[in-house]
Kinemage of the C-alpha trace (Angstrom):
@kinemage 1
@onewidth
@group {chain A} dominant
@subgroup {mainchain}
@vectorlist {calphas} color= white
{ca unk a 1} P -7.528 8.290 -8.539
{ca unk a 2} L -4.109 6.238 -6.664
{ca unk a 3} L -3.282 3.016 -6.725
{ca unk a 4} L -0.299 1.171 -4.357
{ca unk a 5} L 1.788 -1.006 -4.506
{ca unk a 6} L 0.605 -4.142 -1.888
{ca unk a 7} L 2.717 -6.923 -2.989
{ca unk a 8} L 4.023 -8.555 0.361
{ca unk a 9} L 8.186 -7.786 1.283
{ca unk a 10} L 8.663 -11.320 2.365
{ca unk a 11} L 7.404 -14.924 1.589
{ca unk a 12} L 4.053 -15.469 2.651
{ca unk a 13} L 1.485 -18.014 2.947
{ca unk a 14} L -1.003 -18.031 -0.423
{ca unk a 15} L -4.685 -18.212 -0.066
{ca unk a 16} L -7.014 -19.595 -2.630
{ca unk a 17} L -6.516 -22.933 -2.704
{ca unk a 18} L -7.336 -26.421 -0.045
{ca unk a 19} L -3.811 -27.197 0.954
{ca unk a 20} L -0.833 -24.788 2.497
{ca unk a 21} L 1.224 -22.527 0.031
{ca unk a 22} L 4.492 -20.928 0.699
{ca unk a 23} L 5.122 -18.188 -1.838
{ca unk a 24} L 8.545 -18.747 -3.801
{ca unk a 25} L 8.785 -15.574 -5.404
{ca unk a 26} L 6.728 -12.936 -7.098
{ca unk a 27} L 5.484 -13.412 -10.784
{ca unk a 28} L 4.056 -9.620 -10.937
{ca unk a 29} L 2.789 -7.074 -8.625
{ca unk a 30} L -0.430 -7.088 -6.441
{ca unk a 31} L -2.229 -3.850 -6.350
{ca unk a 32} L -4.931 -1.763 -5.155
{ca unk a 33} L -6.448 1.422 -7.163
{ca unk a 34} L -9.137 3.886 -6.064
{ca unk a 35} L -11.361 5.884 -6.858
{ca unk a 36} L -12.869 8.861 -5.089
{ca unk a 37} L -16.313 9.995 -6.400
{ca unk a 38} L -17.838 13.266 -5.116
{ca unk a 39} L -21.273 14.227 -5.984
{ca unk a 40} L -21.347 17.593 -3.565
{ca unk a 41} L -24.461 15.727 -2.136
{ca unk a 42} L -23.003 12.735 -1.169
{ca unk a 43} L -19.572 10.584 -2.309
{ca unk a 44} L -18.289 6.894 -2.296
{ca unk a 45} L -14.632 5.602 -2.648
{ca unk a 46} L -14.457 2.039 -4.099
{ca unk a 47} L -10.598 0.292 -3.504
{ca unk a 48} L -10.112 -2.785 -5.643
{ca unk a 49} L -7.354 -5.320 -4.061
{ca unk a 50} L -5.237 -7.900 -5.940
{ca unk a 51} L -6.181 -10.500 -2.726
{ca unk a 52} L -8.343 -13.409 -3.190
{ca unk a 53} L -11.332 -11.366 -0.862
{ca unk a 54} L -11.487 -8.682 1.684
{ca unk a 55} L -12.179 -9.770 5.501
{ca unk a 56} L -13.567 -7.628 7.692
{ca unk a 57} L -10.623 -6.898 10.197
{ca unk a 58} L -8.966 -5.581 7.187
{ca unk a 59} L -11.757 -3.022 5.690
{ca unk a 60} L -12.041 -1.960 9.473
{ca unk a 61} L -8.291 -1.314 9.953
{ca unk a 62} L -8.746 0.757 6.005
{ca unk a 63} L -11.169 3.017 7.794
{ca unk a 64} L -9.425 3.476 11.326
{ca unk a 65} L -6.151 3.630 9.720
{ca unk a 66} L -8.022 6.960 7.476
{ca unk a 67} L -8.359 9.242 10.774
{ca unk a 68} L -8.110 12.884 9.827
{ca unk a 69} L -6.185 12.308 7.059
{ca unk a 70} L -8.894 12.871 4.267
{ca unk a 71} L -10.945 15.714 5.564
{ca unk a 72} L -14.880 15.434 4.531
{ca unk a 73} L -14.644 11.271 4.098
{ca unk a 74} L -17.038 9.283 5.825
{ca unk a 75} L -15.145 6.286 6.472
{ca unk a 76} L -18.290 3.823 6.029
{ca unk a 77} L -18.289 4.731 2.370
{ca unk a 78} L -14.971 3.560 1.773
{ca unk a 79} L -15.767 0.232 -0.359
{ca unk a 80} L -13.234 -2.668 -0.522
{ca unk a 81} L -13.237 -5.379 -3.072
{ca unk a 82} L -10.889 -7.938 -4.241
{ca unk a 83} L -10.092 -9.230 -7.543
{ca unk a 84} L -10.389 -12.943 -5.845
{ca unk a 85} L -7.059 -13.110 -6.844
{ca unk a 86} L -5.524 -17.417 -5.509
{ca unk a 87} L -1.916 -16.385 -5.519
{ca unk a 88} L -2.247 -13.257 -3.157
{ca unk a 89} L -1.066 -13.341 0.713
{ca unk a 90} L -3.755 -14.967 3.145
{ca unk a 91} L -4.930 -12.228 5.253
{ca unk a 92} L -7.378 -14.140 8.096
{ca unk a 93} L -5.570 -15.159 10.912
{ca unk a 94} L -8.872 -15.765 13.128
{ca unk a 95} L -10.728 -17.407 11.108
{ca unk a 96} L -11.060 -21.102 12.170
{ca unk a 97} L -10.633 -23.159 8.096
{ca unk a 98} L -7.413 -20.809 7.446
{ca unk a 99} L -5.573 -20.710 10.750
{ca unk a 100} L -5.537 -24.559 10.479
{ca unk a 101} L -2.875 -23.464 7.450
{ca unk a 102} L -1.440 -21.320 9.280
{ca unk a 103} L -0.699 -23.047 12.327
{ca unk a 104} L 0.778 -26.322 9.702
{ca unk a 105} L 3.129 -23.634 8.707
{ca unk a 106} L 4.277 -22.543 12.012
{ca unk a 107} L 4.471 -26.557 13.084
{ca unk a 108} L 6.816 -27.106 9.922
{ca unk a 109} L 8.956 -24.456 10.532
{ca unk a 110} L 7.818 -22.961 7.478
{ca unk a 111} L 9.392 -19.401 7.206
{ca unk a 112} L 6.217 -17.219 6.044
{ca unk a 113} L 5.616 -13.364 6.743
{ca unk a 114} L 3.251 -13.265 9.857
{ca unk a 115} L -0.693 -12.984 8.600
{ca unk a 116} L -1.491 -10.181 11.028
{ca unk a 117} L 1.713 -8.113 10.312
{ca unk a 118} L 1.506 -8.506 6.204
{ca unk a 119} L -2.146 -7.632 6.780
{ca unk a 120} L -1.199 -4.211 8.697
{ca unk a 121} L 1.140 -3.202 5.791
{ca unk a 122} L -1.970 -3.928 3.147
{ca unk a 123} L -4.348 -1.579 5.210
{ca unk a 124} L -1.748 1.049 5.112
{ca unk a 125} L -1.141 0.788 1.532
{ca unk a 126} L -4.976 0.925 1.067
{ca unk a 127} L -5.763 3.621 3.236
{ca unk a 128} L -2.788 5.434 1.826
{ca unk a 129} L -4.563 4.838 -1.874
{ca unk a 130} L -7.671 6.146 0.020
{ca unk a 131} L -6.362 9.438 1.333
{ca unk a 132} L -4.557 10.108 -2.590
{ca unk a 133} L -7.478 9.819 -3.991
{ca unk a 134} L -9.743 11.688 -1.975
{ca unk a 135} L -7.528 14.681 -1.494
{ca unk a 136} L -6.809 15.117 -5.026
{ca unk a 137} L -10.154 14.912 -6.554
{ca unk a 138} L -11.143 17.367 -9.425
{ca unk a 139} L -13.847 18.318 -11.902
{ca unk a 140} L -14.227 15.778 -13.926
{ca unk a 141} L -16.545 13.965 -16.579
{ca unk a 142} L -17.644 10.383 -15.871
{ca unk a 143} L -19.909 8.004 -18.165
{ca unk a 144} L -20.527 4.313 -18.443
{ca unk a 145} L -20.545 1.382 -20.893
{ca unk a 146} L -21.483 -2.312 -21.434
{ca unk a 147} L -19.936 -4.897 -23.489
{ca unk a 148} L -19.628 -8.685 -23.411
{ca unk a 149} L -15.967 -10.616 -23.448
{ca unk a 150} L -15.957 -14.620 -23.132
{ca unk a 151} L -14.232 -15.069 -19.603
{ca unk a 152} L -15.805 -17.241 -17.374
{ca unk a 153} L -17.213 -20.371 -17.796
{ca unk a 154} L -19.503 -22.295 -15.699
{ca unk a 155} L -17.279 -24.709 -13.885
{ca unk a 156} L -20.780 -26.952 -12.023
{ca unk a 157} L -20.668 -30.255 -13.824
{ca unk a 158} L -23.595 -32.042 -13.008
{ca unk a 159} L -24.044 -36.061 -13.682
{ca unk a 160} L -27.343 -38.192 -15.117
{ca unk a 161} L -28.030 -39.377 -11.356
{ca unk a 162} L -28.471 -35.295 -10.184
{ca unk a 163} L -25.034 -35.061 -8.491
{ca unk a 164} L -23.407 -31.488 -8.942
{ca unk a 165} L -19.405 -30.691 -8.371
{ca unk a 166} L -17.141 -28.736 -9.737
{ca unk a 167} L -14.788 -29.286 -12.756
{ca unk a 168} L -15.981 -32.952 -13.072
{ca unk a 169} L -14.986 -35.004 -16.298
{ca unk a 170} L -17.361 -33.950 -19.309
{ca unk a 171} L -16.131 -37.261 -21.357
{ca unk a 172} L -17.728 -39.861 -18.540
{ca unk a 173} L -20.700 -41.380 -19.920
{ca unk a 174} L -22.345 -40.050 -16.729
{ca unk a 175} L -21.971 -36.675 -17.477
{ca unk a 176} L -25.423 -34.861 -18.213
{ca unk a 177} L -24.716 -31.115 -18.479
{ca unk a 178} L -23.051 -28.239 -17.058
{ca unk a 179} L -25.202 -26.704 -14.319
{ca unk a 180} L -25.881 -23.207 -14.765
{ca unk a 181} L -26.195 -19.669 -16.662
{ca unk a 182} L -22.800 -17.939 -18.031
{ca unk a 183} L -22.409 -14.296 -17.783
{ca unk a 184} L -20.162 -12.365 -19.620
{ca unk a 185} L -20.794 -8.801 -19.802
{ca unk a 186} L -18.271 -6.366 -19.331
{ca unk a 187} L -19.209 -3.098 -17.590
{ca unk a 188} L -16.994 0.129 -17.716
{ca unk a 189} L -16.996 3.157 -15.839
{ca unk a 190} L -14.979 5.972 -17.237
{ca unk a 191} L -13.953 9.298 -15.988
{ca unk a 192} L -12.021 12.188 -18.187
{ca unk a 193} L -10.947 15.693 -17.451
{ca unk a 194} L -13.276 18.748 -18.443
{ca unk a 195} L -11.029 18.729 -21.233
{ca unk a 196} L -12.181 15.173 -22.201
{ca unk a 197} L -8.501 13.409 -21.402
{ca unk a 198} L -9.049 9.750 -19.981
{ca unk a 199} L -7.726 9.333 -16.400
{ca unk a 200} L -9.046 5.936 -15.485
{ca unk a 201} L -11.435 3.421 -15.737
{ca unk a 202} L -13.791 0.895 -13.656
{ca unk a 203} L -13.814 -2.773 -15.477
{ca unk a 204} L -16.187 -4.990 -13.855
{ca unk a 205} L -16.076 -8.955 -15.056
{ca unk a 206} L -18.241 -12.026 -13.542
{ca unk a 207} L -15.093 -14.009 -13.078
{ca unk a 208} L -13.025 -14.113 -10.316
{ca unk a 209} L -8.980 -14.038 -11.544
{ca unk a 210} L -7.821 -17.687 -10.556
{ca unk a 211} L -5.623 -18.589 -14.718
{ca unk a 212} L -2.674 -19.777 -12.103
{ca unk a 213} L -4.718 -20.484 -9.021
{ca unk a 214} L -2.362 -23.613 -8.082
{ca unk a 215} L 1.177 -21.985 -8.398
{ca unk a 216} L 3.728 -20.767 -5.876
{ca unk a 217} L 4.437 -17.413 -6.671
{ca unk a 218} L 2.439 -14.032 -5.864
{ca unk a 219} L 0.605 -12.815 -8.673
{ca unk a 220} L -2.354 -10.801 -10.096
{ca unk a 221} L -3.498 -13.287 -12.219
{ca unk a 222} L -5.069 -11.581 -15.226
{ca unk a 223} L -5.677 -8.852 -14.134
{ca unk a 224} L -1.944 -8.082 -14.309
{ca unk a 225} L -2.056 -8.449 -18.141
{ca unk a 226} L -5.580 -6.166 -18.698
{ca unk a 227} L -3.655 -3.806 -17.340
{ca unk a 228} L -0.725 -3.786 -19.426
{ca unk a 229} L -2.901 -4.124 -22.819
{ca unk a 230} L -5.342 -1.372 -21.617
{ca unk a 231} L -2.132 1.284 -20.582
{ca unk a 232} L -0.753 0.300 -23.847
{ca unk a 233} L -3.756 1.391 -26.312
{ca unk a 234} L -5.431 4.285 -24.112
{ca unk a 235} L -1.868 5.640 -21.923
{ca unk a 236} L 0.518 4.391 -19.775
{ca unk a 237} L -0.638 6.023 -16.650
{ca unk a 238} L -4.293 5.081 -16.988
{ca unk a 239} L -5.936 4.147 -13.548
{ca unk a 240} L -7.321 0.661 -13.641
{ca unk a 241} L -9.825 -0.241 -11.264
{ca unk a 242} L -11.108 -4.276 -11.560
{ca unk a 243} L -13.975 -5.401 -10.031
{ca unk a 244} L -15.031 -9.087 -9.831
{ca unk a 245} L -19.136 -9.115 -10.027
{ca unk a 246} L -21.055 -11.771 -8.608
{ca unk a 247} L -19.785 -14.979 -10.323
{ca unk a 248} L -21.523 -17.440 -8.940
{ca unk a 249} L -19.646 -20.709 -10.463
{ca unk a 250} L -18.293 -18.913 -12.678
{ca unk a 251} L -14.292 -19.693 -13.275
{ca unk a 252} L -11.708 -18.746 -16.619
{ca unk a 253} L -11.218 -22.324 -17.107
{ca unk a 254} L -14.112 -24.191 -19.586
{ca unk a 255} L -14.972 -28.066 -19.163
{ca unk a 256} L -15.016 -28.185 -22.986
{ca unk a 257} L -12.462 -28.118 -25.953
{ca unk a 258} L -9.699 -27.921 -24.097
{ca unk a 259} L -7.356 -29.925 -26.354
{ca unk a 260} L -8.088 -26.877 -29.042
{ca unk a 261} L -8.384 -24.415 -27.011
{ca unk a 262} L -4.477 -25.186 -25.745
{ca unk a 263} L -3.846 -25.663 -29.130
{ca unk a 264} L -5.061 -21.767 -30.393
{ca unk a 265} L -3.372 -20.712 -27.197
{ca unk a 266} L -0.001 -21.762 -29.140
{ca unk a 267} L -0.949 -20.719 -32.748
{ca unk a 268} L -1.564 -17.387 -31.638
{ca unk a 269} L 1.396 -17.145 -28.952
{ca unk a 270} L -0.484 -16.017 -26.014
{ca unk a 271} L -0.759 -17.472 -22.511
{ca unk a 272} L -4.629 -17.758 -20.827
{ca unk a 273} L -3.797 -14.426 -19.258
{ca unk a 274} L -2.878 -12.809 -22.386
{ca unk a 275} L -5.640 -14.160 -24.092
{ca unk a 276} L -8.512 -12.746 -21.472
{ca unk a 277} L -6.390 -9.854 -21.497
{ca unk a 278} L -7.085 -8.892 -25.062
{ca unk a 279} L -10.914 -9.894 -24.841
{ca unk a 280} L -11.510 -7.697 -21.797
{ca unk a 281} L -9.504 -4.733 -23.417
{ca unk a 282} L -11.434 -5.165 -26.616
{ca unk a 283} L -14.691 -4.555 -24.986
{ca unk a 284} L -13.276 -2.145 -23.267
């Protein structure tokens, strides 16, 4: 196992939303944790990123950046995937939708770390996390596990006259159901020492992490707080590796109740985050 720290030095421009964000500030750290499995007959590394996905100039740079630092690694198993994360840096300067944000900034003046620069520093990090966890790998014990935890909701409203969008208004009259299947199974991956001492664990969740999508401030949505209520019930330097699974529409945010469900929220003293925190941990 590693993990690093890949929280951008300087402001930079958020990703995740349809308009340009400047970050004002960070709410808690971004991170990325992996985990180096070696079957003698053949091995994988999976890398889970706080950033809202992985492009490909950045899992290329991962495996350049690896070289002859992790002897016995074949780069091309070196998986990358993101927590989908919409308050992490934006990390695709070519591509044609996001450079249009990019190039607003630069017309407003906008003072914003440089995409291709704070995207250098995150492969380093990774590749960093990579080489850790490769190089230190031991005998170990690994098994896996399946709950289910309410998280995501299907976020498709869909009207009487066949017209689908998301997060329409549920008390329209035209409102005619919500469009799809919900998943919420939790899957685990745990590995211990020979001696049967936890070291880490894989939680994969159908939701992507998006509680505070719409702020200003670089954060790990959720994720941040699984982490803290997992490290405080099973050890405080427990490896944490999140995975998003296929979602589909899936989003923490549900059409329904929400008068109550803000009002339970305040009963129980919890923010969203806190709240999916201790469902995820408890089926952990």
């Amino acid at each position: 196992w590693a993990q690093a720290d890949i929280t951008p030095p300087e402001r930079v421009l958020l990703c995740g939303q349809f308009h340009l964000r400047v970050s004002q500030g960070v709410t808690d750290p971004l991170t990325a944790t992996a985990m180096a499995i070696d079957g003698g007959d053949d091995h994988v590394v999976f890398v889970s990123c706080d950033l809202v996905a992985i492009p490909d100039p950045l899992l290329r740079d991962v495996r350049i950046m690896l070289g002859s630092r992790a002897p016995g690694l074949d780069p091309r198993k070196v998986v990358l995937n993101a927590t989908h994360t919409h308050t992490g840096p934006e990390m695709e300067g070519n591509n044609p939708f996001w450079s249009f944000f990019i190039d607003t900034a630069k017309d407003l003046g906008l003072e914003a770390m440089d995409v291709s620069e704070c995207s250098r520093l995150i492969a380093e990090a990774i590749a960093s996390a990579v080489v850790k966890a490769w190089n230190s790998r031991t005998a170990s014990k690994i098994a896996f596990g399946l709950d289910w935890a309410v998280v995501g909701h299907n976020r498709r409203w869909t009207n009487t006259q066949g017209v689908s969008r998301m997060y329409g208004d549920v008390n329209t009259p035209l409102f005619d159901h919500i469009e799809g299947y919900e998943e919420h199974t939790v899957g685990v991956v745990a590995a211990r020492t020979l001696q049967g001492e936890l070291t880490g664990l894989i939680v994969n969740v159908p939701c992507p992490s998006q509680t505070v999508e719409g702020t200003t401030t670089v954060s790990a949505d959720y994720w941040h707080d699984v982490r803290i209520e997992l490290r405080r019930r099973l050890g405080d330097n427990l490896f944490i590796l999140p995975q998003c699974s296929a979602a589909g529409d899936q989003a923490p945010r549900p059409l329904y109740e929400k008068t109550p469900k803000a009002r339970m929220l305040e009963i129980a003293g919890r923010s969203e985050r806190q709240e999916l925190a201790l469902r995820i941990a408890d089926a952990v």
